[in-house]
N, C-alpha and C positions, 0 to 999 in steps of 0.2 A: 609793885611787881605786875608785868603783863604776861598772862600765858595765849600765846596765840598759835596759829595751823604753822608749820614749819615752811619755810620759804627759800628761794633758792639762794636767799642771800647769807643762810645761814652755815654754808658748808664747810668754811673753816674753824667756825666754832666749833661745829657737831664734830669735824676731826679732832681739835683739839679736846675738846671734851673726853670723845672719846679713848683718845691716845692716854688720856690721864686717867681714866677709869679703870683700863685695861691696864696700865701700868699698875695699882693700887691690886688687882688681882692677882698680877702674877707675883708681888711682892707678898703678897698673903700666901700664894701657894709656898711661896720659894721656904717658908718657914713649916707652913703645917700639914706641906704635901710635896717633899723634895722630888717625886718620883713623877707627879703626874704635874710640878710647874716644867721638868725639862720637856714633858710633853708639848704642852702649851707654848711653851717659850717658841720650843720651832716650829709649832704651827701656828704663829702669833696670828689674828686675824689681824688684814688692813683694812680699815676705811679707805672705798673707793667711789669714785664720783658718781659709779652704775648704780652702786648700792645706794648711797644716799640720793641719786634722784629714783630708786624704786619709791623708799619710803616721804618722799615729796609725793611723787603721783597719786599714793595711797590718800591722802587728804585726813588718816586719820591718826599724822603725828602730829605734835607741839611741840613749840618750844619758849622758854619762860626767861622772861628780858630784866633785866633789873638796870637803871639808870643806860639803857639803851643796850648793853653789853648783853649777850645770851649768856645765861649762866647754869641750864638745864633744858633735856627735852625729852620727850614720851615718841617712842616711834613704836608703829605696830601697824597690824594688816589684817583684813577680812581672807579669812580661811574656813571650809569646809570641812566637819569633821562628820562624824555617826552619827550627832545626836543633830546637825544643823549646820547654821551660820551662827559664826562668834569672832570676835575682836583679839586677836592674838597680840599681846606685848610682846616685842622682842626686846627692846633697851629702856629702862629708864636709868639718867646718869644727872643728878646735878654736881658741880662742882663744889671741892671739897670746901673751901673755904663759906659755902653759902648752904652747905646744910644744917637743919635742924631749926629752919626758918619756914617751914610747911610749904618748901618749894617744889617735894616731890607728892606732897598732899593735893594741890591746886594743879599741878600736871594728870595727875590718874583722876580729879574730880572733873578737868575738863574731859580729858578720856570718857568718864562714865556718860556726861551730858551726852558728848556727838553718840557714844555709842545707842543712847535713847533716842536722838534724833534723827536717827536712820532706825529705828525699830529693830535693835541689835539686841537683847535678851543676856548675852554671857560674854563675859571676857576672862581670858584666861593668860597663863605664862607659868614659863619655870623658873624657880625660884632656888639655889643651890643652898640648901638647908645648914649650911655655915656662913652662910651671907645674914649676920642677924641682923642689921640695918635695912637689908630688904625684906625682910619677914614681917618687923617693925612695922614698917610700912604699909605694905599689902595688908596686915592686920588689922592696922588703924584707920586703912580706905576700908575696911570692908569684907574684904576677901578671906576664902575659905583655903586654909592650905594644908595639902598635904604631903606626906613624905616623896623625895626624890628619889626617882633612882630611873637612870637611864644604861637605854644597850645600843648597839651600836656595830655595825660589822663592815672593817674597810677593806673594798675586792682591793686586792694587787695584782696590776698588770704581771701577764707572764712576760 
């Protein structure tokens, strides 16, 4: 397995990737949240080419190659919060058939390096406290988690 900086070559992996992640979501909702998957369903996010070349630019995604094929990646961005500078996760996604191979261990371990290597101190992300394979995770890197809960307020045009 190689985990390396994510590259432009990788963009229809990351879509597909992606598209299979997020589908694996809303099929979770569709069972144990019928109300807030019709939400999601219409606001399905897409993977777009903007998006994915932001988190290229950033230098501080990866993504994790097995027998040449990308089969995971770690994408996230330097944000300023109150306390500082910190390494914000926004996706990690390996694909279904190649987890529990410590693909997404070696993705958040390189995470941590470059975050050391630029004198980065904290890295953080949300974590949806029914996602227990991500909890999993982030436990077993390291990470300090705790409870969810977000708000939220959408203006509507008059």
């Amino acid at each position: 397995m190689l985990i390396r900086k994510l590259e432009e070559r990788d963009y229809n992996a990351y879509r597909r990737l992606f598209e299979e992640a997020f589908s694996e979501y809303l099929e979770f909702l569709k069972h144990e949240n019928p109300k807030r998957y019709q939400k999601e369903r219409q606001e399905r996010e897409q993977v777009t080419r903007s998006g994915f070349d932001f988190y290229l630019k950033t230098g501080s995604s990866f993504a994790a190659e097995e027998d040449c094929k990308v089969v995971g990646y770690v994408t996230s961005q330097t944000v300023n919060d109150m306390q500082g500078m910190l390494l914000w996760v926004e996706y990690i996604v390996v694909q279904r058939e190649f987890r529990r191979r410590g693909i997404g261990i070696a993705l958040l371990r390189k995470l941590l390096d470059y975050a050391k290597g630029i004198g980065m101190n904290r890295i953080s992300s949300t974590i949806n406290p029914d996602n227990e394979a991500s909890i999993r995770l982030a436990l077993k890197s390291g990470f300090d988690i705790k409870d969810w809960k977000s708000a939220s307020f959408t203006i509507r045009k008059s």
